[in-house]
N, C-alpha and C positions, 0 to 999 in steps of 0.2 A: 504494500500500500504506500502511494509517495502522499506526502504531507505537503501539501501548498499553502501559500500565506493566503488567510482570511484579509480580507477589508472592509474597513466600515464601510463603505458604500457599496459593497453586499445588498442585494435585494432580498435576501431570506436572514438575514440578521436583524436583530431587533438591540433594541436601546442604542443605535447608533448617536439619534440625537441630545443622549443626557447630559445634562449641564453637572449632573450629581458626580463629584471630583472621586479619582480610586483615595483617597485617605478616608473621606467619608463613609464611602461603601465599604473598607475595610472594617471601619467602626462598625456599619450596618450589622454586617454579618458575624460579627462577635455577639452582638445584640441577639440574634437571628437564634444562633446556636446556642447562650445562654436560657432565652426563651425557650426552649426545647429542652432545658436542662442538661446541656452539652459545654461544660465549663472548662474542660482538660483540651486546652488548645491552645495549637504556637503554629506561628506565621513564620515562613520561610521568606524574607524578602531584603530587596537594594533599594530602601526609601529613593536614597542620591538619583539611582537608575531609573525608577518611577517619575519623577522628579522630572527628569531631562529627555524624558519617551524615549528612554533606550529599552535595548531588550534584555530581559533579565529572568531568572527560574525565582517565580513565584508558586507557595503555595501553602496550604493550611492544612496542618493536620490534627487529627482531635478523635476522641474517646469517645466509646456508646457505650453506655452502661444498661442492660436490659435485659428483663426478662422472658427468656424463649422457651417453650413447652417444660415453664417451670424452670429452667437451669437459670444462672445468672451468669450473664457472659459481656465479657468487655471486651474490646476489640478496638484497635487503632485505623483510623481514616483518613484517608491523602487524597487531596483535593487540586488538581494543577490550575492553574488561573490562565486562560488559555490567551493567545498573543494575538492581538487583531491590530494591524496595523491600516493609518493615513497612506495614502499613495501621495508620490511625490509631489510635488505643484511647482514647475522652472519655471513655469509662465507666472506674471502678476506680479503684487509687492502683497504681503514679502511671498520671496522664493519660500520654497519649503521642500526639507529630502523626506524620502519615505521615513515617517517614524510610528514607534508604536503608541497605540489609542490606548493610555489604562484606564482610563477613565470608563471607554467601553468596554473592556476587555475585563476590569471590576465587577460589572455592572453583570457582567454576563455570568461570570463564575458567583454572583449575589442569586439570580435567578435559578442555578443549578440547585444549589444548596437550598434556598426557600423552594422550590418545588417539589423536592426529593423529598425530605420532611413532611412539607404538607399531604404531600400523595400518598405516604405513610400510613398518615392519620387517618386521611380520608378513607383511603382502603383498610382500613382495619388494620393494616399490615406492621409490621418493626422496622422502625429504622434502622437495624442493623441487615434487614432485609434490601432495605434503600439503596444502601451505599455499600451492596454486595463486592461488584469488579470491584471497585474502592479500599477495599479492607485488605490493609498492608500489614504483613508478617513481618518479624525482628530480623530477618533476612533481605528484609527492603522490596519484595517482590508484592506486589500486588498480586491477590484472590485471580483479576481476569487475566493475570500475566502466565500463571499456570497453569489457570484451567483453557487458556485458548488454545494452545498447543495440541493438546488431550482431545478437541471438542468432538473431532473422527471417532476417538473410539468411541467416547457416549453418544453419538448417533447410531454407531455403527448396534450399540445394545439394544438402542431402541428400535433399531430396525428388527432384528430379531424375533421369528415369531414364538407367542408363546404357546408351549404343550398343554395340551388338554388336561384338569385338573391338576396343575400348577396354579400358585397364590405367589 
């Protein structure tokens, strides 16, 4: 899969126009996750880099504490703040080089997070359910970094038919 740069001016991207600054929204989203009783969380970030719309590896990771068919399970979650960049502008005043939008680029990784949550709720479901691929092991690997690899074989079980009086 090759990875291309997103751009605010994207037709299928949303909050391209927000005035709401990434320091702000990072506030938000602490808010966000508090609200959900999600308090064990640290931000990965380069204020400085944010700052100057350069690019830089953001991101947020934080703890679910919950109870699943009865067990109590805590689990650590990593969140990347994804990179949407302004396209150049040589024409006009002022000039301008390609730089990154955090502002949107915030804004969007605020939207992930509050919708995963909410869809939680709404669906009955666990938030550890939520932010399944998300859930990173003390080996740095992310839940969907393992099971992608594998996903053949668990098709491949399902394909299989099953024997008559088998459960």
């Amino acid at each position: 899969m090759s990875i291309e740069k997103i751009y605010s001016d994207d037709p299928l991207l949303r909050y391209k126009d927000t005035e709401i600054t990434a320091f702000r929204t990072k506030a938000q989203i602490d808010g966000i996750l508090a609200e959900w009783g999600i308090t064990d969380v640290w931000w990965h970030w380069e204020k400085d880099l944010v700052e100057k719309n350069e690019p830089a590896e953001i991101w947020v990771k934080f703890t679910i504490e919950e109870i699943v068919d009865g067990l109590l399970l805590k689990v650590g979650v990593r969140v990347d703040c994804p990179t949407i960049w302004d396209r150049a502008k040589p024409k006009g005043r002022p000039a301008r080089l390609e730089q990154v939008n955090w502002n949107v680029s915030f804004r969007a990784m605020h939207w992930f997070i509050y919708t995963h949550l909410n869809t939680a709720y709404a669906m009955r479901s666990s938030k550890i359910v939520a932010f399944l691929p998300f859930i990173q092991g003390s080996h740095g690997k992310s839940l969907k970094d393992l099971v992608l690899p594998r996903l053949s074989e668990y098709q491949a079980l399902e394909s299989r038919p099953i024997k008559e009086g088998a459960q």
